[in-house]
C-alpha positions as CSV (number, residue, x, y, z in Angstrom):
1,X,-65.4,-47.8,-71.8
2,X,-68.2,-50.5,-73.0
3,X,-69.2,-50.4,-76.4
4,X,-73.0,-49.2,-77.5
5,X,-73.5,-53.0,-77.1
6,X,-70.9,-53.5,-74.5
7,X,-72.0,-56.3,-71.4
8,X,-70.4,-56.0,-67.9
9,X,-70.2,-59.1,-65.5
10,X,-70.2,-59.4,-61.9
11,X,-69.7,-61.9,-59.3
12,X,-69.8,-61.3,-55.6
13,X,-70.6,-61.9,-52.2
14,X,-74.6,-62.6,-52.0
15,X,-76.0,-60.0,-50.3
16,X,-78.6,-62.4,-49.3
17,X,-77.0,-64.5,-47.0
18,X,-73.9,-62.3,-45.8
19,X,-74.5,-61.4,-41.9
20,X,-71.9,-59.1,-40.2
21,X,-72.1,-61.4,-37.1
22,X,-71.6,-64.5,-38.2
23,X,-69.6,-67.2,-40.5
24,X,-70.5,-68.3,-43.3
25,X,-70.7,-72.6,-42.0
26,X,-72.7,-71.3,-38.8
27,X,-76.2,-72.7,-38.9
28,X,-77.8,-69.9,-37.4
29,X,-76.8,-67.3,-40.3
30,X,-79.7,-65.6,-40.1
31,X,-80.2,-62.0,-41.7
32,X,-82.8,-60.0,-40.3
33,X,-85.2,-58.3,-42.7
34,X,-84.7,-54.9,-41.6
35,X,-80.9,-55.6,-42.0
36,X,-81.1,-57.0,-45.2
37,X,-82.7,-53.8,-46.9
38,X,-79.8,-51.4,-44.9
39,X,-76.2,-50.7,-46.4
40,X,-74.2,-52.8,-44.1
41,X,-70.3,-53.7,-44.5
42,X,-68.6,-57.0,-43.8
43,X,-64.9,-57.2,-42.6
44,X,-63.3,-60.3,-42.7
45,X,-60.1,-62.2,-43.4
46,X,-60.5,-64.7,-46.5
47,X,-58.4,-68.1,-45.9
48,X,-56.9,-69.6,-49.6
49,X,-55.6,-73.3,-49.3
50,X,-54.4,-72.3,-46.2
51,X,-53.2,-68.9,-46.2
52,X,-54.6,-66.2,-44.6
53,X,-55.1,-62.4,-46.3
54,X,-52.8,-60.5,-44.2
55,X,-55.7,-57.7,-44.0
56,X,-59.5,-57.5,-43.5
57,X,-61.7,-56.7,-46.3
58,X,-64.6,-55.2,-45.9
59,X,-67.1,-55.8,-48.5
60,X,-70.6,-52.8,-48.9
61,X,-73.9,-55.3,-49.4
62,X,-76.9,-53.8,-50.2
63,X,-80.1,-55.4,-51.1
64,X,-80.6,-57.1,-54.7
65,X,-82.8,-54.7,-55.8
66,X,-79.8,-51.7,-55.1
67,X,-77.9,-53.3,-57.7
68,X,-80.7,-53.4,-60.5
69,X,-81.8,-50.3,-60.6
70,X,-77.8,-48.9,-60.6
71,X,-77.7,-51.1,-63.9
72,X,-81.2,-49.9,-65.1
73,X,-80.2,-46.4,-64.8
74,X,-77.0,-46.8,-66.4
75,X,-78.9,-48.4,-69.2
76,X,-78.3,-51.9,-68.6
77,X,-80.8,-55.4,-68.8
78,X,-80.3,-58.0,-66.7
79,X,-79.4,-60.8,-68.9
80,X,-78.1,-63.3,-66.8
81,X,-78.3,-64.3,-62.8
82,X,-77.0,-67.6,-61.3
83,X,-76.0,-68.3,-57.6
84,X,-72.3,-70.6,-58.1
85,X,-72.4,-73.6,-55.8
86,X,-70.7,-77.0,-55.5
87,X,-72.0,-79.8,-57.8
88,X,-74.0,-83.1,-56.1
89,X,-70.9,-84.5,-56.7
90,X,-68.6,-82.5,-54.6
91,X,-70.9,-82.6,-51.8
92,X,-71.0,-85.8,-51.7
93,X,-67.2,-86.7,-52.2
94,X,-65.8,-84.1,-49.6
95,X,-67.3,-82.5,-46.9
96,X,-65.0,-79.4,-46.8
97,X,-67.5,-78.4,-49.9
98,X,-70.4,-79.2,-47.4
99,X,-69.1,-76.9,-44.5
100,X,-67.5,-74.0,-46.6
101,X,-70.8,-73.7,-48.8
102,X,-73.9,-74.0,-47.0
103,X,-76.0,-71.4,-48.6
104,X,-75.4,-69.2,-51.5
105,X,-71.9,-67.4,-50.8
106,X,-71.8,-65.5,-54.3
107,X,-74.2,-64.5,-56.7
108,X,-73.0,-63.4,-60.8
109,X,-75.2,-61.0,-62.6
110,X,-74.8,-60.5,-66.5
111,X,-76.0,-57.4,-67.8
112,X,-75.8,-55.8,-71.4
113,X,-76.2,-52.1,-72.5
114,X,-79.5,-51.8,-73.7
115,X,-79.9,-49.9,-77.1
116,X,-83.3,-48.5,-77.8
């Protein structure tokens, strides 16, 4: 239970740029419209330094706008919203960085209870 000036923080998958057919370091990556303002699931296997998850997840996206007006209804402001993505630096040192991340793969929303 949040406090009366409680904040929540979330971080996940972009719903942007997350397409059911296709991985994420394929060019084409391309979400249509009509798609992007449906529910649609993604199922995948995530790979960490190597080691596959021995089951699929399958992540709901819906469009940006879903997720603010769930937090404006539960009395929640927006306070913060940045897409995470490799420095200059890691780009240019290693191109595992450039091939894993070539578009926004997460996005992390701060929000705070709003008191009135």
């Amino acid at each position: 239970m949040l406090s009366d000036e409680g904040r929540i923080i979330i971080l996940m998958l972009h719903p942007c740029f997350y397409n059911k057919h296709a991985e994420r370091d394929e060019p084409g990556n391309n979400l249509l419209t009509a798609a992007y303002f449906q529910a649609r699931d993604v199922t995948q296997n995530f790979e960490v330094d190597g080691l596959q998850s021995p089951a699929a997840n399958t992540t709901w996206l819906r469009p940006l706008e879903y997720y603010a007006k769930a937090l404006q209804e539960s009395g929640f402001v927006i306070t913060g919203l940045s897409e995470p993505h490799p420095s200059e630096q890691l780009l240019r040192g290693d191109n595992w960085w450039r091939t894993s991340f070539p578009r926004p793969l997460f996005i992390l929303m701060v929000a705070q209870r709003w008191s009135r």
